[in-house]
C-alpha positions, -999 to 999 in steps of 0.1 A, spaced: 53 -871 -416 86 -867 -394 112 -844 -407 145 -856 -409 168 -832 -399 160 -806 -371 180 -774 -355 168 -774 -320 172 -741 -302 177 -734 -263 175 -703 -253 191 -689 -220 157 -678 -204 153 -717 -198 182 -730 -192 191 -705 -163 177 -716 -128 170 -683 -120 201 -666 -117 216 -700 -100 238 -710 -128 225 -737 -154 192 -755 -150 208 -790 -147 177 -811 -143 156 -793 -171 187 -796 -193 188 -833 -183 150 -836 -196 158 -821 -234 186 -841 -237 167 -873 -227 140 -860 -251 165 -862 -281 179 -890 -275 146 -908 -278 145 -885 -311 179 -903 -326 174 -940 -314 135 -939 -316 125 -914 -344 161 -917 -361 163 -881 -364 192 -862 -374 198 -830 -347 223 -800 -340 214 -784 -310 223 -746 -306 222 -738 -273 224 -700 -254 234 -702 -216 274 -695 -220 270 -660 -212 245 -664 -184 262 -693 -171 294 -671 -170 274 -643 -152 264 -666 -126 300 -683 -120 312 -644 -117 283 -633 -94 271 -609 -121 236 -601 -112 227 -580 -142 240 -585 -179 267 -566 -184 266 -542 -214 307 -538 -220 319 -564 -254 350 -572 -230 328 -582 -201 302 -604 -219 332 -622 -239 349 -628 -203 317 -639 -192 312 -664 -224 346 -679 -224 339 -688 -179 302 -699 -191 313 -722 -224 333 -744 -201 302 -758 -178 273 -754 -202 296 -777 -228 308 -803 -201 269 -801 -184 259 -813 -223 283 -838 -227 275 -854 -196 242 -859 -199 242 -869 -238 274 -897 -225 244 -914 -202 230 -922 -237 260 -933 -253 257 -904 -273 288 -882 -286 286 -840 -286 308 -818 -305 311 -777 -294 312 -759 -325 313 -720 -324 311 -700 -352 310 -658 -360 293 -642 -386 323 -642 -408 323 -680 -409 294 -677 -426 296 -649 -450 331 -659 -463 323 -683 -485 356 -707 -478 347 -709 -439 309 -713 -452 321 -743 -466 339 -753 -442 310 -753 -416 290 -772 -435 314 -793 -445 323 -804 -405 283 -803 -396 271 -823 -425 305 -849 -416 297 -848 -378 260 -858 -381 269 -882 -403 293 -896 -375 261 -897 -355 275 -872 -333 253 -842 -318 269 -805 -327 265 -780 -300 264 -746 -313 270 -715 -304 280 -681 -312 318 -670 -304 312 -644 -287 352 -649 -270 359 -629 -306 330 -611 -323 329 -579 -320 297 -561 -320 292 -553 -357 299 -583 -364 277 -606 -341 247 -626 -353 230 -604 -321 211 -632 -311 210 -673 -314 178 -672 -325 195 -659 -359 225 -683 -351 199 -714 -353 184 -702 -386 215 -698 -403 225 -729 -397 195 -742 -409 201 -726 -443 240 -738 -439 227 -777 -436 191 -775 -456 174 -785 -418 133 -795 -422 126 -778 -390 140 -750 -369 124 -754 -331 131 -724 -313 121 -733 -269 114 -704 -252 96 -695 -219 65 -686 -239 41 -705 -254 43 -695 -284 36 -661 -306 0 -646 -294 -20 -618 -307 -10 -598 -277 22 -598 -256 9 -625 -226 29 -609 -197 4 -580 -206 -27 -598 -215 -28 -632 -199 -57 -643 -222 -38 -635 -253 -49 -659 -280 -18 -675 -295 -16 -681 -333 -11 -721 -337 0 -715 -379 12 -690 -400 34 -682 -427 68 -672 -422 76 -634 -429 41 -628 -428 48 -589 -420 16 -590 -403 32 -615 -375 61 -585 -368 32 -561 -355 23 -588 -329 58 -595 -317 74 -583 -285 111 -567 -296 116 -568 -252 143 -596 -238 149 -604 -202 178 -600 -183 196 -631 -189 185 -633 -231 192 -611 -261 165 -617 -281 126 -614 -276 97 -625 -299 104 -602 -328 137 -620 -336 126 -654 -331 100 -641 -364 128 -628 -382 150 -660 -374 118 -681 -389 120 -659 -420 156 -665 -427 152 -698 -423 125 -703 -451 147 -693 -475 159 -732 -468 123 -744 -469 125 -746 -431 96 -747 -411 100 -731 -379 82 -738 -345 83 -718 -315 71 -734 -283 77 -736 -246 104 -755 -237 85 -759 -203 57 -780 -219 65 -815 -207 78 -838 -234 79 -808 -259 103 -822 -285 86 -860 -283 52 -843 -290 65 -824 -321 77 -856 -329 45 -874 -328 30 -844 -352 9 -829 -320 4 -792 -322 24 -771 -297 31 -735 -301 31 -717 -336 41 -733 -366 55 -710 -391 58 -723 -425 78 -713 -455 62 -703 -488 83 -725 -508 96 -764 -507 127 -765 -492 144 -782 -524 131 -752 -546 136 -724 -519 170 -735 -512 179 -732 -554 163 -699 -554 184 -687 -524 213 -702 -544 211 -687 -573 202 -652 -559 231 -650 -533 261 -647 -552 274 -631 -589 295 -658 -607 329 -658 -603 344 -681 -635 331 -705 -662 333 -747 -658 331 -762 -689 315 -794 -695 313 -822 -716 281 -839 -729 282 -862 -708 282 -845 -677 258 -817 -690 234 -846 -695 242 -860 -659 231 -828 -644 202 -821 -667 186 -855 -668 199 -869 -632 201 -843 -605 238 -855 -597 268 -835 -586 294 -825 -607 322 -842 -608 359 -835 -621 358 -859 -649 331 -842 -667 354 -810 -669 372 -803 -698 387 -767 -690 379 -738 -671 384 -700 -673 388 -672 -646 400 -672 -613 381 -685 -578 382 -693 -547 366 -724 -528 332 -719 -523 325 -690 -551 299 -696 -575 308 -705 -604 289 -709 -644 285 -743 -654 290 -744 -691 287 -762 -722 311 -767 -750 291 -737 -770 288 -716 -739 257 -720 -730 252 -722 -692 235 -753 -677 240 -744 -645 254 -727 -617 273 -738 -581 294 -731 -553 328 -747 -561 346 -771 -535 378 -768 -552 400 -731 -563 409 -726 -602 441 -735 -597 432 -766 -578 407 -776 -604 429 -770 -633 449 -800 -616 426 -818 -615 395 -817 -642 391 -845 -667 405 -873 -639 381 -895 -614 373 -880 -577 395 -911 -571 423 -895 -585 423 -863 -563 442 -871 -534 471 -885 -556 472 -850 -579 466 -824 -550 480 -843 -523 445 -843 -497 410 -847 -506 385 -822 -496 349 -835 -510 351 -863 -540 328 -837 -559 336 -802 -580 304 -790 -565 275 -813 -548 240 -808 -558 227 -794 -529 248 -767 -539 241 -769 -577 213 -745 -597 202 -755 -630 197 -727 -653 163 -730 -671 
């Protein structure tokens, strides 16, 4: 069966034309393939693409990666500009839209700008627009850099609940033995992700354009199961690589995660953060969560106690105290206390702007067992 939603990851190795600036035509060829994986396959995609820094490099005549922060942010604000406008171009001849998102690690930690990504990616697909991420590496500093895209990609896919992470590199996929070494090296077509035994396999080595090598594409596949995302790295070199994927064809190495993504995203939910207030509920929206799945919504609050900020997790309550359940708020206390016990209808009149119609969505709820 085709997943639904896929985080397709380009890394700078193949997009480079060997030290020429961006590989135009290969470029050209992804984008081609998904397009025919929105109009034919109706696939929902966010692309996060490597390249500014290399692409930078080569506009500056930099023959070898510099290893100054100043110098590769110089060379990542030159390099955004034409690997963003070589994108839109190309996605335009399909009467498709892009949008350049960059985010640091900070956006992702702080639970307010976590929200807040999500928020614009989930709207933006929804808009049938493609998302072009990539790190911001005009402004991170070096302890606080994702180090790699590889880690980027699987972040995201744990920020939007993504089926599948595909990672395109210039190998073929994760062999027994590093290939450039041992040309017959027999590559590993499934496994499970965070397998430690894949890690002793893995090359840690990058080339001169890229940041990453093998080991962190493994560790990127292992984030991303927390989601219940299944990752596959492949050549991006393979002709028609994305369309075959599509059509369920085995290419590269499939790494799976141990858990479904429904049940593996609760569990990362309800390990990641230490609640921050209390919601309480009335019966009838204890039973809507309980019985239904549904989000909460403010109607079904009847007070509240401590204070929070958007996107902290907070206790879902009933009137006896017992929790129910427990979620990442799209609303602060003082917002909330505005506006509990009144329709999502109701919210832009009380607070003056609307930021989601629910108090916390389900894919953000845990139900306490």
């Amino acid at each position: 069966m085709i997943k639904k939603r896929w985080i397709i990851k380009i890394g700078s190795a193949l997009l480079t034309n060997e030290g020429r600036g961006l590989d135009k035509q290969a470029i050209k060829g992804w984008v081609e393939q998904m397009a025919t994986l929105k109009q034919k396959y109706g696939l929902e995609l966010v692309l996060v693409s490597s390249g500014a820094v290399a692409e930078g490099m080569t506009r500056l005549k930099w023959k070898k990666r510099p290893l100054e922060l100043y110098k590769l942010q110089a060379a990542a604000a030159v390099g955004q500009m034409g690997m963003i406008q070589t994108y839109e171009s190309f996605f335009q001849q399909h009467a498709l839209h892009t949008a350049q998102i960059l985010l640091t690690h900070d956006d992702l930690v702080n639970r307010q700008r976590y929200l807040n990504a999500r928020s614009t990616l989930r709207n933006l697909i929804a808009l049938n627009v493609i998302p072009v991420v990539n790190e911001n590496d005009t402004v991170t500093t070096d302890e606080f850099k994702f180090g790699d895209n590889d880690t980027l990609a699987s972040l995201v896919a744990n920020l939007i609940e993504a089926d599948t992470l595909i990672i395109l590199t210039d190998q073929q996929g994760l062999c027994e033995e590093d290939p450039r070494v041992n040309p017959n090296a027999k590559l590993i077509t499934e496994a499970r992700a965070g397998d430690p035994n894949l890690l002793a396999m893995a090359s840690a080595t990058s080339g001169t354009l890229g940041s990453g090598g093998m080991l962190t594409k493994l560790k990127a596949a292992r984030l991303a199961a927390r989601s219940g995302t299944r990752t596959i790295l492949t050549s991006g070199k393979l002709e028609n690589v994305l369309l075959k994927i599509a059509d369920n064809k085995s290419v590269g190495t499939l790494l799976k995660p141990v858990n479904e993504p429904l049940a593996a995203r609760k569990q990362w939910l309800a390990s990641h953060l230490k609640v921050q207030g209390k919601l309480y509920l009335d019966d009838g929206a204890v039973k809507v969560l309980q019985n239904y799945g549904k989000s909460l919504l403010p109607i079904g609050v009847v007070k509240i106690k401590g204070q929070f900020s958007r996107g902290e997790m907070v206790a879902c309550v009933n009137i006896a105290e017992q929790e129910i359940a427990r979620g990442l708020v799209n609303y602060n206390s003082v917002e909330i206390k505005k506006i509990l016990g009144h329709p999502s209808g109701q919210i832009e009149d009380i607070l003056g702007y609307v930021d989601e119609s629910e108090l916390i969505h389900r894919d953000n709820l845990v139900l306490v067992e």
